[in-house]
C-alpha positions in Angstrom: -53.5 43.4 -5.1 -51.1 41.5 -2.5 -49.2 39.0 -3.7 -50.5 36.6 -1.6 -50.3 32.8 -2.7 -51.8 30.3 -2.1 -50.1 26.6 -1.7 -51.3 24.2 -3.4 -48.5 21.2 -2.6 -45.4 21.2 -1.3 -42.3 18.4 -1.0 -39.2 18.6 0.0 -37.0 15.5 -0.5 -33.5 14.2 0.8 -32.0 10.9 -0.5 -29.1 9.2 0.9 -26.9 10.6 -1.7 -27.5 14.1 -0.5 -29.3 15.3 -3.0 -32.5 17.1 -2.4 -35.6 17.6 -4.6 -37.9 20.4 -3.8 -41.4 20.9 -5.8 -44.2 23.4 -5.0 -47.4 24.2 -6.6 -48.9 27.3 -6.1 -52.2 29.8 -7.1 -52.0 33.4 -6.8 -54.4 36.4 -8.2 -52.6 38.2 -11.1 -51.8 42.1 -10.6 -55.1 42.8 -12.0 -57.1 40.5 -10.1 -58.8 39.4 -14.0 -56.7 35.7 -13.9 -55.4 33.3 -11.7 -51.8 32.3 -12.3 -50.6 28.7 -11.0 -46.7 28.4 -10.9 -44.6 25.0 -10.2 -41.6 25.2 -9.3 -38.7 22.4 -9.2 -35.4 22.5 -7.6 -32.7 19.5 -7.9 -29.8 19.8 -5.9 -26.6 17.6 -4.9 -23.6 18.4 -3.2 -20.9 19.4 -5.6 -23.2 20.2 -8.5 -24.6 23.2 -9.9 -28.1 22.1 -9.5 -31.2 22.2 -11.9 -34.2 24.5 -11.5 -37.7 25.0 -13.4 -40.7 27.4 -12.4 -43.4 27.4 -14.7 -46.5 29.6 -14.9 -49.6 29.1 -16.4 -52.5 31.6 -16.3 -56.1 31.3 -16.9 -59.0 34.3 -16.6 -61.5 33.6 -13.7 -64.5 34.5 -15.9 -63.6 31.7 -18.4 -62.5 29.5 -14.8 -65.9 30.0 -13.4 -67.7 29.3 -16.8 -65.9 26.5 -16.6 -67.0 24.8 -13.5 -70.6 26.0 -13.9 -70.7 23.8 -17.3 -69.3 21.1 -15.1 -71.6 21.3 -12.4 -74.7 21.6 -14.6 -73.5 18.3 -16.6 -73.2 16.3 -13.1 -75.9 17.1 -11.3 -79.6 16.7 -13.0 -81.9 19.6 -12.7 -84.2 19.8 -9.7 -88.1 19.9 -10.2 -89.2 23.2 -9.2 
């Protein structure tokens, strides 16, 4: 598998101050192509200052995803008559 990702959301920030705030939300395929990993990431920087950063990951298999939306799918929509 490529490590392709997909973005999701992306800001990038600059305040008077010169500090700059950078967040992005991504969704990529794991190595295995068996879950789909979302990662965030947070950057908060200022001129003079070490800055602060955060990436978190979360994944979640696609078998249990798709389960998942075909339980929501059948709940929102009434059956059709045949």
């Amino acid at each position: 598998m490529s490590d392709e990702r997909l973005m999701l959301f992306q800001r990038h920030a600059a305040s008077k101050n010169d500090a700059m705030q950078v967040h992005e939300l991504d969704a990529r395929l794991s190595a295995d192509g068996r879950n789909l990993v979302i990662s965030r990431y947070r950057e908060h920087y200022r001129p003079g200052d070490a800055g602060a950063r955060q990436q978190v990951s979360r994944s979640i298999p696609i078998a249990l995803l798709l389960r998942w939306m075909a339980k929501v799918q059948r709940e929102e929509k009434p059956a059709r008559p045949l």
